[in-house]
Steps between C-alpha positions, in 0.01 A plus 500: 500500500691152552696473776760232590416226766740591745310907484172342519611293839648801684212695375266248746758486740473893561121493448429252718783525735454838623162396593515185672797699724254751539268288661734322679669864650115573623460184663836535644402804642160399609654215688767723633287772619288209664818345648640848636170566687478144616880518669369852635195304667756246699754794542212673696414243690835386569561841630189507705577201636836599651409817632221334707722278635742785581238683643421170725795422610601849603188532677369769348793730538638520129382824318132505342579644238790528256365716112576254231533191730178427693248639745369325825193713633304347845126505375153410699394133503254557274626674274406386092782238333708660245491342187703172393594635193863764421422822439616831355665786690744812460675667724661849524834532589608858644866455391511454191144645397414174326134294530612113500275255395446188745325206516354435816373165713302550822396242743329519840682292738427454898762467783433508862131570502601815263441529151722700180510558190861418333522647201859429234566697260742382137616817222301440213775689329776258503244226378397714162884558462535158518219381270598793250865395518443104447209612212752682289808252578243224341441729172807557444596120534203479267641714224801336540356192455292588193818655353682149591248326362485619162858564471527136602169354247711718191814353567380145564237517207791600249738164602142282516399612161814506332482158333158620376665814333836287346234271394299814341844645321590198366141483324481799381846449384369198293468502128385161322714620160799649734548370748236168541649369851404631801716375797343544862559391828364107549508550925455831646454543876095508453291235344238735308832670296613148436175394377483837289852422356415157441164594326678763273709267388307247381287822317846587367543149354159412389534902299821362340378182390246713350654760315718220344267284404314821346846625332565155329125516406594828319798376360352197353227677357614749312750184357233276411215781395757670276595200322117419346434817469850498255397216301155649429641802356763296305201282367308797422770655262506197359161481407490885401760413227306206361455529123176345543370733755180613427376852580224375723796278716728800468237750743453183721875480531518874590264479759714212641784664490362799687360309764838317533700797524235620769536167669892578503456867632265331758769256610740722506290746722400253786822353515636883567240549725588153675855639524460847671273377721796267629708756520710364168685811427711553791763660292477925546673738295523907492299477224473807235108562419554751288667272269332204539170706449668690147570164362185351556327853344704403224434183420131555512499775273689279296318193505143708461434628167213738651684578861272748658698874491708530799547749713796457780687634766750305639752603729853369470684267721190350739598214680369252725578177670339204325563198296591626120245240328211552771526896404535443114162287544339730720593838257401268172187361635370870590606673146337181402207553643502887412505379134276199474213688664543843323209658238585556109712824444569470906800614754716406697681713801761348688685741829756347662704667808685375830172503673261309216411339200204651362328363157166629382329396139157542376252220488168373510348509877499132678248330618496410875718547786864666382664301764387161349707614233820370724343220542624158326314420141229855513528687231347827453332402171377136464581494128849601567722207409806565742555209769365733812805472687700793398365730795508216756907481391492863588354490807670213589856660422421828679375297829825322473728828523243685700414730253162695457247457196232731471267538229243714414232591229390742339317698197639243305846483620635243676771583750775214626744641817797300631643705802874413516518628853 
């Protein structure tokens, strides 16, 4: 499933996001868990501090002990050191029922020949308040900086990328037959759009130069083939109607004549070809193929003394959007087909509705893949003396309108499908 640049950024942005703020909220934490205990540490001794010197100066008289503050207790001289290091305490207060958790310092201090341990005492309470507190302020200023963050990369992604997607309207709005200019924006505010602008348009230009020196090709060959190709014929009547003509020049003039008029049909063929594949038919009609497809029936049945018996059902009124000569070709060229490549005393079936055109005949099985049959100059029998290009218009002409072929094989029945919709 594609997915538009500006989904694909925000899709890193909250992959990746989330996680590095992750990692940063733990090592915010870590470092203020660290800190908190630190300031603890110099709270202690602070405290310490100032209620020896109280002690000191009041000569002893202040109260020994106060629950939650400190304790001063008169110990033997050699009594062990207390360790250096903060430790952990609770106390039970009758009041309000409630153990309170404490961290405790103890040092063993000397004054007057007498020796104490001082002991301070800080509520580990309002320190896990605090580090809880601070902890959740930061994730929530961390989720509302992820939100900011992609709200922000969306909004400024859509006003950086905006030349890109003028620049992407415009060329999918361009059409070499249509509409063969495509204006863009020479100076945008970023130098890679400017160079993309400035690259398409030189594409643009080199495509135009192109197509028209292709088109004129077109043009000037089916002037200067036809005219030969005229003369020829012209000279061949001429010949046929010689008194002198001799039988023996008479089949070598048929056989001229036939490859001429092949030569013609050739011509006439690739230059089509040429012409769809530039896009040479812009003009589009509602175009009936139930009539066009009647006539054609017609004037095949006409034109062939030993027409094939036909079978048809063809639904009234089916239209479709095309070019009127493109859909004549493409309806003769596959009765043509149907007929050229039949078996003596052979059918024909032809269904037509709004949803397909469906012609099936009898015939010979072909040699090799079925789909080289669309293919430009294969013919399903070598001896066959059509030009090869009557599928490839086919194909050619349903590729153009986006239109289905399908074909398929069968005990001796070949089945064509255009589906209309």
């Amino acid at each position: 499933m594609t997915k538009t640049l500006e989904q694909k950024n925000t899709g890193h942005l909250l992959i990746w996001l989330p996680i590095i703020l992750l990692l940063g909220s733990v090592l915010f934490y870590v470092m203020l868990t660290y800190q908190a205990h630190h300031m603890q540490e110099k709270q202690l001794e602070l405290k310490l501090k100032n209620v020896w010197e109280a002690f000191r100066s009041q000569t002893g008289s202040m109260p020994m002990h106060i629950k939650g503050e400190y304790d001063i207790v008169q110990v033997s001289a050699d009594a062990g050191a207390p360790s250096e290091e903060p430790g952990d305490t609770s106390l039970y207060y009758k009041e309000t029922g409630q153990q309170v958790n404490f961290q405790m310092l103890t040092r063993r201090l000397e004054w007057n020949g007498k020796y104490y341990l001082v002991t301070t005492y800080v509520s580990s309470k309002e320190i896990s308040h605090l580090i809880i507190k601070v902890f959740i302020a930061e994730i929530v200023i961390f989720l509302f900086l992820l939100l900011g963050i992609v709200i922000i990369n969306r909004r400024s992604s859509r006003l950086l990328w905006q030349p890109f997607y003028d620049t992407l309207k415009r060329a999918g709005a361009y059409d070499v037959v249509r509409n063969p200019e495509l204006q863009l924006e020479k100076q945008t505010d970023i130098s890679e759009f400017n160079r993309l602008n400035s690259e398409l348009t030189d594409l643009v230009e080199k495509v135009n130069r192109v197509y028209s020196n292709q088109k004129q090709f077109v043009e000037n060959a089916s002037h200067e083939m036809q005219t030969p190709l005229a003369i020829i014929r012209s000279k061949m009547e001429l010949l046929i109607n010689d008194p002198a003509l001799t039988e023996r020049t008479a089949s070598l003039l048929a056989d001229i004549t036939s490859a001429n008029e092949r030569l013609s049909q050739l011509n006439k063929s690739l230059l089509l070809l040429a012409k769809i594949d530039n896009n040479q038919f812009p003009e589009q009609d509602r175009v009936n193929v139930t009539d066009v497809l009647e006539k054609i029936l017609h004037n095949y049945q006409q034109h062939y003394e030993d027409f094939p018996a036909l079978s048809k059902s063809i639904q009234p009124d089916v239209f479709i959007v095309a070019n009127l000569s493109l859909v004549e070709i493409l309806l003769s060229n596959l009765v043509g087909n149907a007929v050229v490549h039949n078996i003596p005393e052979g059918y024909i079936k032809v269904a037509l509705d709004a949803s397909k055109l469906v012609i099936e005949n009898s015939g010979n099985p072909i040699s090799g893949d079925p789909e080289a049959l669309f293919e430009r100059f294969k013919k399903g029998d070598d001896a066959s003396k059509t030009t090869g290009l009557g599928l490839a218009l086919v194909k050619q002409i349903t590729r153009l309108y986006q239109l289905r072929l399908q074909y398929h094989y069968q005990n001796k029945l070949h089945r064509m499908t255009v589906f209309l919709t």
